[in-house]
C-alpha positions in Angstrom: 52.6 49.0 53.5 54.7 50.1 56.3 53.1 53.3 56.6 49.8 51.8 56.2 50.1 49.7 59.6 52.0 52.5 61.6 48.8 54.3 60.7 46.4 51.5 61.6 48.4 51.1 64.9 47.6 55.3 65.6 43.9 54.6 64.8 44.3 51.9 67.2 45.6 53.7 70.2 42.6 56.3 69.2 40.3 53.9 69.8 41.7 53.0 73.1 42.4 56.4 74.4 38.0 57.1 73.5 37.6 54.4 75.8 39.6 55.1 78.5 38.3 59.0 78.3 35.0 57.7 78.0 35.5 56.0 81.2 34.3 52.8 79.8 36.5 50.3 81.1 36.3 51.8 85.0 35.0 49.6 87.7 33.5 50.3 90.6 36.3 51.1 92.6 37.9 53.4 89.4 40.3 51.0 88.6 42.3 52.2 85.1 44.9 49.5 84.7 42.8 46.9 83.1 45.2 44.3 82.0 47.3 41.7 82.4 50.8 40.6 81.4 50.4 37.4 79.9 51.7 34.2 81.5 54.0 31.1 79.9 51.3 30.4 78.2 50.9 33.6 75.8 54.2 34.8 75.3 54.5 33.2 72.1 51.9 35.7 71.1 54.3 38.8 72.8 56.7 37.8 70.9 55.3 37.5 67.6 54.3 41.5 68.7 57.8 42.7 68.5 57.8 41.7 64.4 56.9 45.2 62.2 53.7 43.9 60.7 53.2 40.7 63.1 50.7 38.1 61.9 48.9 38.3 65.3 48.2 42.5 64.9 46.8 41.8 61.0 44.5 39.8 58.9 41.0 38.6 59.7 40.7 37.0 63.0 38.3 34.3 64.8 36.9 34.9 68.6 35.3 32.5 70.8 32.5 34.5 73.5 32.3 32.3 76.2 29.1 33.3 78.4 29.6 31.8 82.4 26.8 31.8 84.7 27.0 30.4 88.3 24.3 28.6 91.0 24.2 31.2 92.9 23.4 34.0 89.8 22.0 31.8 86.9 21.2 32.7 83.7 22.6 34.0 80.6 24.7 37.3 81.2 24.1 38.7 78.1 21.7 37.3 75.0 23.1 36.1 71.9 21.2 38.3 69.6 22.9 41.3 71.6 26.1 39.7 71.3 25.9 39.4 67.5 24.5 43.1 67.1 27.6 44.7 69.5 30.5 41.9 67.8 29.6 43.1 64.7 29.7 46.8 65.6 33.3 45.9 67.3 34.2 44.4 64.0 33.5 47.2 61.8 35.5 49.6 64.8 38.6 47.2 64.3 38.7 47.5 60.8 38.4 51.0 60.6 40.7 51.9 63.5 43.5 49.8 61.5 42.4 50.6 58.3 41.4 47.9 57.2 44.5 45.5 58.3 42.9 43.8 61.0 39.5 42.6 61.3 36.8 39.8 63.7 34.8 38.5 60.9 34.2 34.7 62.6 32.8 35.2 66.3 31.5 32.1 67.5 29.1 32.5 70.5 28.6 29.8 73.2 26.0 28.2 74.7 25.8 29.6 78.6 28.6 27.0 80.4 28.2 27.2 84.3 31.4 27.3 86.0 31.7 24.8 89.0 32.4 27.1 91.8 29.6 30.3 93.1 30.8 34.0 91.4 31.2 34.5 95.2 33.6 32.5 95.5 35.8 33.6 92.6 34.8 37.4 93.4 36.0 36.9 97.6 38.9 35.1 96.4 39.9 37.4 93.0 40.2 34.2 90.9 39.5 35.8 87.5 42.4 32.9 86.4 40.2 30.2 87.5 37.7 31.6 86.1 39.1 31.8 82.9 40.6 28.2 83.2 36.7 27.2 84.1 35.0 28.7 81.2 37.9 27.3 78.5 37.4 23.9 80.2 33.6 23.9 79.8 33.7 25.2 76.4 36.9 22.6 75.3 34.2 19.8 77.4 31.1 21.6 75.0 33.2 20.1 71.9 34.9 24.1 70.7 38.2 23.9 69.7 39.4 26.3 71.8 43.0 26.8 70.5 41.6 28.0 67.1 40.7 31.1 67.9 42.4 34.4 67.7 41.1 35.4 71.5 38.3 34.4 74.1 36.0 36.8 75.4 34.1 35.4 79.3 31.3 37.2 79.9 29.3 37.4 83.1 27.1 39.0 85.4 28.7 41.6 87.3 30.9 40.3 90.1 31.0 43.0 92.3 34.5 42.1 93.7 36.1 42.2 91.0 37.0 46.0 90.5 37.0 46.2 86.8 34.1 46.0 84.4 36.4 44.5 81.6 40.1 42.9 81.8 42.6 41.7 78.7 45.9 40.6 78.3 48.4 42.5 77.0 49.3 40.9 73.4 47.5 37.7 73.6 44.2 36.7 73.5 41.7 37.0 76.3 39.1 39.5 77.5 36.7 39.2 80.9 33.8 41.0 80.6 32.5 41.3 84.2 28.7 42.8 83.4 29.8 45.3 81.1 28.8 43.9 77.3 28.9 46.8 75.3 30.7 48.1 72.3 33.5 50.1 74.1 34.4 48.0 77.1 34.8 45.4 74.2 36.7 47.3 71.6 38.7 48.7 74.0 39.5 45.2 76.2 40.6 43.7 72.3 43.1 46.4 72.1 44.6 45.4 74.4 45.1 41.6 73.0 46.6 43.9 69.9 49.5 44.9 72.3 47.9 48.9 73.1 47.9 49.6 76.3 46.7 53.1 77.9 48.1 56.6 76.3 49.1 59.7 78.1 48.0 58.5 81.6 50.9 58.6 84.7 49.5 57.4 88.1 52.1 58.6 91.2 51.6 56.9 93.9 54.2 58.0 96.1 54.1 60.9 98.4 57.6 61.8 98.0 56.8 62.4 94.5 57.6 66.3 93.5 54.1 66.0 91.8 52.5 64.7 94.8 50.2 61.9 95.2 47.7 62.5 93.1 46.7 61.3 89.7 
């Protein structure tokens, strides 16, 4: 059994080194690192990571898609029937990525919540937190549960200050979506919730560097 989820971890980090080569997960301005350390909030799903065979890597999981819109770019981001079609598509990825250890069979898709402040103002101000506050708020408000749920996907129109076109926690649940609704970005984002984070990939960034600047 061991073996089995060493090996489902390997098809894992596949999956997310397609998207990153696939350039799927790239914003405008080429951003790579698409995550986020989890705050005070999520380590107790970090630590649960460090266990060989953690309950929070296995075993069939439950997502909430939360879709945002805003007054000043109304209207649902992406339509539920699409959402259905790509989840279930992401669903059959996870399972055979981890060979069949992990898997999303109960995605529950929102109504469209909107958020109480413009997507300018979260884009000038780089409030993706808020933003993710906002939409659990509205959807807690909406009567979901949201603490039952594995992870929470936000989707919404692109932002255009926000640099990403997806975003996710490292090892706890939580993926933004920022236009970008397709199979990769998603699979990808979710791999990150797993604990993956990008292979083979060194960014220098000082000069001094004996390998120069570059990337």
């Amino acid at each position: 059994m061991k073996s089995r989820r060493w090996l489902g971890r390997i098809g894992m980090a596949a999956a997310i080194w397609m998207g990153s080569a696939l350039g799927l997960v790239r914003g405008a301005a080429g951003q790579v690192n698409d995550w986020l350390l989890p705050g005070p909030n999520e380590v107790a799903a970090v630590e649960q990571l460090e266990t060989a065979g953690s309950s929070w890597t296995t075993g069939d999981k439950s997502l909430l898609y939360i879709r945002v819109d805003f007054s000043d770019m109304p209207g649902d981001p992406v339509s539920q029937a699409t959402v259905t079609s790509n989840m279930a598509q992401v669903n059959a990825n996870l399972s055979h990525y981890s060979y069949g250890l992990m898997t999303l069979p109960d995605v529950t898709v929102s109504e469209t919540f909107r958020m109480p402040q413009t997507a300018a103002w979260y884009g000038e101000n780089n409030e993706r937190g808020r933003l993710r506050t906002d939409a659990l708020a509205a959807a807690s408000a909406a009567g979901y549960n949201t603490d039952d749920y594995w992870s929470h996907i936000f989707a919404f129109d692109r932002i255009d200050d926000f640099s990403w076109a997806g975003l996710a926690f490292i090892g706890a649940g939580g993926v933004w979506l920022n236009g970008a609704f397709n199979v990769g970005v998603i699979t990808h984002e979710l791999g990150h919730n797993l604990g993956a984070r990008h292979s083979s990939f060194w960014d220098t960034t000082d000069p001094a560097d004996i390998i120069g600047p570059g990337k």
